[in-house]
C-alpha positions in Angstrom: 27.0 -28.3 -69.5 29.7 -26.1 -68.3 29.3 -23.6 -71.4 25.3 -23.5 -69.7 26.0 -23.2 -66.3 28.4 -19.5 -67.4 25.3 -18.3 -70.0 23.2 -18.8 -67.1 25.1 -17.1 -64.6 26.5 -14.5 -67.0 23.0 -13.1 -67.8 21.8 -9.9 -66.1 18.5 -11.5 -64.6 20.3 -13.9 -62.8 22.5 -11.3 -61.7 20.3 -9.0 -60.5 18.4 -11.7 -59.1 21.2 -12.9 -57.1 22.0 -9.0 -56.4 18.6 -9.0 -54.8 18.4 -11.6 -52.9 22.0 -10.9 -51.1 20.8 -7.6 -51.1 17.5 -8.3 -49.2 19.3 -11.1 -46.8 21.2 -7.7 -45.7 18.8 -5.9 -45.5 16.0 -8.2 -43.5 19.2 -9.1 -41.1 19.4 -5.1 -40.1 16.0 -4.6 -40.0 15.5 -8.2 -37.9 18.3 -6.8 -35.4 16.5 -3.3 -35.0 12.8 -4.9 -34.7 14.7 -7.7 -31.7 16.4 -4.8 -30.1 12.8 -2.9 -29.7 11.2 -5.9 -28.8 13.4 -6.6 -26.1 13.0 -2.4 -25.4 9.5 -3.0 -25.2 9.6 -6.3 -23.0 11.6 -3.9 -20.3 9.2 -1.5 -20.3 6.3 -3.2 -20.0 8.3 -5.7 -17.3 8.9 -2.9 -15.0 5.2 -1.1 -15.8 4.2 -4.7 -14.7 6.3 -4.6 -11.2 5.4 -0.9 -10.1 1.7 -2.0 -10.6 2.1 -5.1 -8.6 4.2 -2.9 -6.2 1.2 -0.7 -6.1 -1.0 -3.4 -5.3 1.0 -5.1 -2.9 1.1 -1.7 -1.0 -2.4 -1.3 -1.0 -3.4 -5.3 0.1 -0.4 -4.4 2.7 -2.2 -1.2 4.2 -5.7 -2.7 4.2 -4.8 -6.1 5.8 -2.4 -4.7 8.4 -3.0 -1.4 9.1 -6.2 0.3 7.9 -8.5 -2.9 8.5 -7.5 -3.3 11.9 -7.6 0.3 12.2 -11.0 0.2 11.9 -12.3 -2.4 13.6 -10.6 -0.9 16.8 -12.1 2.3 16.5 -15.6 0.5 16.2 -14.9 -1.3 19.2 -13.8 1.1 21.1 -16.4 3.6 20.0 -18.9 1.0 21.2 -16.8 0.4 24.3 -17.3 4.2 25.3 -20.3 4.5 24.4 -21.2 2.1 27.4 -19.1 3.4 29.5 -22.1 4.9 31.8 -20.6 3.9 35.3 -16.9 2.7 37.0 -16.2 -0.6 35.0 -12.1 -0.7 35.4 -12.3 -3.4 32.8 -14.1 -1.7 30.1 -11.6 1.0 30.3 -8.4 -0.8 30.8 -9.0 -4.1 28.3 -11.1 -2.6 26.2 -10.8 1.3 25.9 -6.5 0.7 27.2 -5.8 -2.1 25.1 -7.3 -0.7 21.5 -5.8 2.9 22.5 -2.7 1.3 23.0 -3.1 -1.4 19.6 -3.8 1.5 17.6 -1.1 3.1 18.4 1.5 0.9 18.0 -0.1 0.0 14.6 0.3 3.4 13.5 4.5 3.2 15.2 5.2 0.0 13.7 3.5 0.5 10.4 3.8 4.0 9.5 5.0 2.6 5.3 1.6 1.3 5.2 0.1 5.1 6.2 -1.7 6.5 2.8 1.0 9.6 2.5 -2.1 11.9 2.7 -3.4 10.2 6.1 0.4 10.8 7.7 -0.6 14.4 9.9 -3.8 12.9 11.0 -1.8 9.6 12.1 0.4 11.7 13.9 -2.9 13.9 15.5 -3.9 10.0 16.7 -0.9 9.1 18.0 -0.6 12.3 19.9 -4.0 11.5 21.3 -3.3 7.7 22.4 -0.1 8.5 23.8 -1.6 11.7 26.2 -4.3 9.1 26.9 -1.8 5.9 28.0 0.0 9.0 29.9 -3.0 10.1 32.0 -3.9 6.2 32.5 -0.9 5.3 34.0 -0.6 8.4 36.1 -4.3 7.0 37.7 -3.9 3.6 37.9 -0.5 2.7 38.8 -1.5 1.3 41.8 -1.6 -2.3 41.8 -5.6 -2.3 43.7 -8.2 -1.4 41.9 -9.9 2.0 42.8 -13.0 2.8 41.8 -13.1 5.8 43.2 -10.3 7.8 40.6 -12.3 9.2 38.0 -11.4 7.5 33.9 -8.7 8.7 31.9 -9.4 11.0 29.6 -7.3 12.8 27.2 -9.9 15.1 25.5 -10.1 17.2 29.4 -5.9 17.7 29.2 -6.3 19.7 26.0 -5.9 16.5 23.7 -9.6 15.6 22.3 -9.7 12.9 20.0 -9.3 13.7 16.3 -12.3 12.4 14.7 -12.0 13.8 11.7 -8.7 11.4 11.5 -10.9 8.6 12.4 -13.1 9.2 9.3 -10.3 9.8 7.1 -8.6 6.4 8.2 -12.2 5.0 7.6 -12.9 6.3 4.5 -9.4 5.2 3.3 -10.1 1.8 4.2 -13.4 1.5 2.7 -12.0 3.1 -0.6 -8.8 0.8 -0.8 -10.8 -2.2 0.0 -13.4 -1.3 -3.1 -10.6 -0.6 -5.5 -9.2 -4.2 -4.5 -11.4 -6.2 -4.1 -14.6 -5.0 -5.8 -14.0 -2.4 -9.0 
């Protein structure tokens, strides 16, 4: 048995089949190594791909739940507001025309990371706006009686109109965001 066992192992089949297969072990080890290493390459890649897209998205649900949406319902409501605002009505213009001047403001103080990079010049053009505005208020009403004789605050007559065209573009880049979102 012995004398069968050394033929069999002696012949040159056996070793090269033996030579292959340790060969091949080797070799499918290496290449195993290399493919796991890409793999886990690929995994990182994609991994971080996945998180800045999320970021992304986060940023834009961010700006169009905090910032841009109530954005612009406060410039429809107070677009409506002055748009009534035909004779003296001290509460028109301090809770409705005061208190979204001074909302919208803020927003765009205490938010500015959720301002679309493009939209930053014409948040600062608003800003500039609400804060002359808030400035001329106070300097008419600081009385604590009503008078309804001092003429509204305006901002537009002391050389700081309000910047429509920010308006639109604040708009525009809400109803664009949203779509993107929530629609496409």
């Amino acid at each position: 048995m012995d004398a069968i066992v050394t033929a069999f192992f002696s012949s040159d089949f056996v070793r090269s089949l033996l030579g292959g297969i340790v060969s091949g072990s080797v070799i499918a080890a290496f290449l195993g190594a290399l493919l796991q290493r890409r793999t886990e390459e690929i995994k990182s890649e994609y991994a971080k791909t996945a998180a800045i897209f999320q970021s992304t998205r986060t940023w834009k649900e961010r700006s169009v739940s905090e910032l841009l949406g109530p954005l612009y319902i406060q410039f429809d409501r107070t677009k409506r507001a002055f748009r009534r605002w035909e004779e003296k009505n001290l509460y028109l213009e301090a809770k409705v025309i005061g208190a979204g001047n001074l909302t919208m403001r803020d927003l765009l103080l205490t938010k500015p990371h959720l301002i679309p990079p493009e939209l930053l010049e014409d948040a600062g053009q608003l800003v500039e706006h609400y804060d002359r505005w808030l400035e001329e208020y106070e300097k008419l009403r600081q009385s604590k009686k009503p008078d309804l004789d001092t003429p509204f605050a305006f901002a537009g007559t002391h050389g700081f109109p309000f910047p429509g065209a920010a308006e639109t573009k604040f708009k525009d880049a809400f109803r664009s965001l949203w779509r993107e979102l929530y629609i496409d």
